[in-house]
N, C-alpha and C positions, 0 to 999 in steps of 0.2 A: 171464910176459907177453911177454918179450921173445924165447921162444922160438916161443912162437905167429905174434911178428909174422912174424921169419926166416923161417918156413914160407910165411904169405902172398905173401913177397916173394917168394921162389927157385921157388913152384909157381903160386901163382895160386890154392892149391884149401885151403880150412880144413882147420884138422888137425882128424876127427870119425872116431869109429871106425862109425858108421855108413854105409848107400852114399847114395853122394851123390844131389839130386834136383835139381828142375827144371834151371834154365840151367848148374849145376853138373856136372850128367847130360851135358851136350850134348858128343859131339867131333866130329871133321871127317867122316865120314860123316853123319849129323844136319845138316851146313853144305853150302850149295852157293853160288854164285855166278854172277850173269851182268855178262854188262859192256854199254855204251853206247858210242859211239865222242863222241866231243867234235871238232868238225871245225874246220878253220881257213876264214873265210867267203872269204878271199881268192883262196887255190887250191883248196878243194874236198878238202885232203889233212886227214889222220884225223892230231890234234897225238895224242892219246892215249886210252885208254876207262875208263870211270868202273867201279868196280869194286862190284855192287848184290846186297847179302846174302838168300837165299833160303832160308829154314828148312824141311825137310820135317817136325818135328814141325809136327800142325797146329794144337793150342796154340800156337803160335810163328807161325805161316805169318805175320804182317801185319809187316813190320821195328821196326816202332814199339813192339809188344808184347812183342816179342822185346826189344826194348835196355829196356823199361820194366821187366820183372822182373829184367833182365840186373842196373840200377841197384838196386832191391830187394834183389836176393842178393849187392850186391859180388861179380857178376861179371866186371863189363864188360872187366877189363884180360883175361882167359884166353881170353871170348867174339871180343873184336878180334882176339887172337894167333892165334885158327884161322881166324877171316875172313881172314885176310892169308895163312896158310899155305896155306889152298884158291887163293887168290886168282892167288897168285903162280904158285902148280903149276900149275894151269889157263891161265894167260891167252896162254902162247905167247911168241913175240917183240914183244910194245906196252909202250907206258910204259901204266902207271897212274895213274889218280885214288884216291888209299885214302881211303875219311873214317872219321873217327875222331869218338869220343862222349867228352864234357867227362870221364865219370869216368874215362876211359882217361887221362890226364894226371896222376893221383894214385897209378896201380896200379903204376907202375915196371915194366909188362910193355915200353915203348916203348924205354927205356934198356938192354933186358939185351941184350949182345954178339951171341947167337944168333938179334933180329930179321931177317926174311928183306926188312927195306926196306933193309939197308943189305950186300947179295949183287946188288945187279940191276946189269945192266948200261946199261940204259934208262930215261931220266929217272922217280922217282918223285914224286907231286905229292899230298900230305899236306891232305887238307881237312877244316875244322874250319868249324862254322856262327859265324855273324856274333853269337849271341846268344853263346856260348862264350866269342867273344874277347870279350864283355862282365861274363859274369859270372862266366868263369874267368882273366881277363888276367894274374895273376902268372904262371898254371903256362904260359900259352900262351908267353909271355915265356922263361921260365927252358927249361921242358921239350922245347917243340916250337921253338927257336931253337938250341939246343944238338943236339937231334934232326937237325934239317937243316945244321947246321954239319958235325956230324962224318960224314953221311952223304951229304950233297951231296941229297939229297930239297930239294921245292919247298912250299914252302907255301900255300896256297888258302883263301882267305876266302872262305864260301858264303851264302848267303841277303840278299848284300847290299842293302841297302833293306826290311828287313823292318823294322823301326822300333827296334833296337836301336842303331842307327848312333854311333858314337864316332868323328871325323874321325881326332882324335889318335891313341887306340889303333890305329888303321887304320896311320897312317905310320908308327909305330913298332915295327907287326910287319913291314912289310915283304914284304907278298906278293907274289906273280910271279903269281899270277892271281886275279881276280876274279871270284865268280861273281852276276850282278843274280838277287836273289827272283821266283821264278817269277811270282808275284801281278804283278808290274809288267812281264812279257812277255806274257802273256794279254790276246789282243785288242787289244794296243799300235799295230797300225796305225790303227783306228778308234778311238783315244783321244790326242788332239793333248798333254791334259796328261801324262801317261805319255810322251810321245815330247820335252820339254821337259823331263822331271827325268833322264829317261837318257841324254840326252845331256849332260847337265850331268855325272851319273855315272861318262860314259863318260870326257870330259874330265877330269874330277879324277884317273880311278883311273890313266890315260896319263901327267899329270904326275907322279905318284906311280912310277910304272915298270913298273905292270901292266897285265897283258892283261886282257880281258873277256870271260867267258861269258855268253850268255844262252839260260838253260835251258826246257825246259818248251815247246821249239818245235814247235806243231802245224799249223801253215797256213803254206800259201806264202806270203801277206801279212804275217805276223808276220817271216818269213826276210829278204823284203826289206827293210821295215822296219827290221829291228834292222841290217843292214848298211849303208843308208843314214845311221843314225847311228851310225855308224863303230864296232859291235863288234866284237870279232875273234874269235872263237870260236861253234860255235851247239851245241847239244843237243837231241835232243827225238824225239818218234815221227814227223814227219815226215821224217826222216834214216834211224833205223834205230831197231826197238824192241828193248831189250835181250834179248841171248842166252847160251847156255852158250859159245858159241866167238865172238872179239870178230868184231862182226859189220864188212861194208863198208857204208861208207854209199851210198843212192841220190842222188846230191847234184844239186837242182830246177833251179839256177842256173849262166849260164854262167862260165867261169874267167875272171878276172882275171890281166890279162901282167903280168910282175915289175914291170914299171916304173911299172905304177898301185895296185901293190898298200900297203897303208896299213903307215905304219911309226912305230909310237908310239914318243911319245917325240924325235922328229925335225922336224926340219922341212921335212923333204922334201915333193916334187908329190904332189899326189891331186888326185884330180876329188873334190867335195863337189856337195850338195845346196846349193841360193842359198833354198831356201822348202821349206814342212812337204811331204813328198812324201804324204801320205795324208790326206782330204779328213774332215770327222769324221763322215762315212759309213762312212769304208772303202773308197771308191775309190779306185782310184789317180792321182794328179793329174801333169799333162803340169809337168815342172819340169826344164826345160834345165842341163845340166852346166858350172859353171865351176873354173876350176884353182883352189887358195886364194889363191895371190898374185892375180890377177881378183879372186876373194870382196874382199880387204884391200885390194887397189886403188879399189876401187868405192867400199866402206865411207870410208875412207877421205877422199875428198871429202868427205867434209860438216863434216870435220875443216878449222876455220881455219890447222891448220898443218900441213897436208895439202900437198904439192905438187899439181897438176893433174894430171887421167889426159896420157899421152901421145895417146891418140885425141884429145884438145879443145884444138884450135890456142889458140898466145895471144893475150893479147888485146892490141889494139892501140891506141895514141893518136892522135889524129886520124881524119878520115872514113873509110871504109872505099875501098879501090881500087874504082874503077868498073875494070867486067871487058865 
């Protein structure tokens, strides 16, 4: 029994003197890969590209199907290892987005010395879905904390807001980016309550010390939107639709000078929104730009131990100067 396990561990592949079949069968010819680019909202510049598995069996062709029997045949840890082999040989000089499936956490394929995540020379950024860190939280803990320790890789929480949410486990793992569930980018301009819980989102995951993707971006309205409340990152087919060579994105909106650009985590200027910028039509609504210290200044007043703005003279005892 304990030579069987040895086997699993060191190959990935059962000891069977039979040829092997389904996702078992599969090697890196059978795997292909395209990537996405993830762009930063502020300059317009590509942080790095999501790296998205493409099967040419066509039993496999749907990603879901593919990791769903992957899961069935305990393949998942050998299936990730050629994802990542293609991944890397392919993608040129960008960081990557790798994600990775709950059972890859248990296959000990992420630990073995010869992983090609810990050879790159450019940021890698490790993502794992928001439900994972819920119903795998020891191994995410031990295995993908220890993973990015000794490889310097990033960690990426995905699907956040899909209704798995654990505040706690959140801060505990510690990720460097965040990615908001698509369901709550869809159509979030014309949805005022969506645009009220992400910004709350966006706020918490800043104090926390991560960045914010929001994926699944198809309309220019969605774009401005999420960048009015202050995410930093965007994805989606309105950018660029994934390809075999990481694609440039067309990017809709004009650039942001360094000196206005959002700096989480800080407390440095930004111009913000003072009122909801999209009407629950979906128009876009006329809403003048103030710096935050203004925002805080203003607010502020109504606070009894509030100093007065500087614009609102003091007040005086006695009659008023005849002028």
């Amino acid at each position: 029994m304990a030579r069987g396990k040895l086997s699993w561990t060191l190959s990935g592949i059962p000891a069977v003197t039979e040829p092997l079949k389904g996702v078992h069968a599969l090697n890196a010819e059978d795997i292909g890969v395209v990537f996405q680019p993830i762009v930063d909202i502020a300059t317009g510049s590509v942080l790095a590209h999501e790296a998205l598995v493409r099967c040419a069996r066509p039993e496999y062709a749907p990603p879901p199907v593919l990791f769903e029997h992957a899961v069935k045949e305990e393949a998942c840890g050998r299936l990730g290892r050629i994802i990542r082999d293609v991944a890397f040989s392919t993608c040129g000089d960008v960081s990557l987005f790798v994600n990775l499936h709950p059972a890859e956490l248990s296959a000990r394929w992420l630990v073995r010395p010869d992983d090609p995540i810990g050879f790159q020379i450019r940021p890698v950024y490790l993502e794992i879905t928001e439900s994972a860190t819920f119903t795998h939280y020891d191994l995410c803990r031990s295995v993908l904390k220890e993973l990015c320790t000794r490889t310097g890789a990033l960690l990426v929480v995905d699907d956040f807001g899909a209704g798995y949410s654990n505040l706690e486990r959140l801060a505990q793992l510690e990720p460097a980016v965040v990615k908001l569930d698509i369901a709550m980018i869809q159509d979030i301009h014309c949805q005022p309550r969506k645009q009220i819980v992400t910004r709350h989102m966006v706020n918490l995951c800043r104090e926390l010390g991560a960045r914010v993707v929001a994926e699944g971006i198809e309309k220019l309205d969605e774009l401005k939107c999420v960048r009015d409340l202050g995410v930093d990152l965007a994805q989606g087919y309105l950018l660029a639709r994934p390809a075999r060579t990481p694609p440039i994105p067309e990017w809709p909106l004009p650039f942001v000078m360094p000196s206005q650009a959002r700096s989480p985590g800080t407390g440095s200027e930004r111009s913000v929104r003072t009122s909801m910028p999209y009407s629950s039509s979906g128009t876009l609504a006329a809403a003048p730009l103030e710096s935050s210290s203004a925002v805080l200044g203003r607010l502020g007043t109504t606070r009894k131990s509030a100093p007065p703005r500087k614009s609102v003279p003091p007040r005086r005892s006695g009659p008023p100067k005849k002028r």
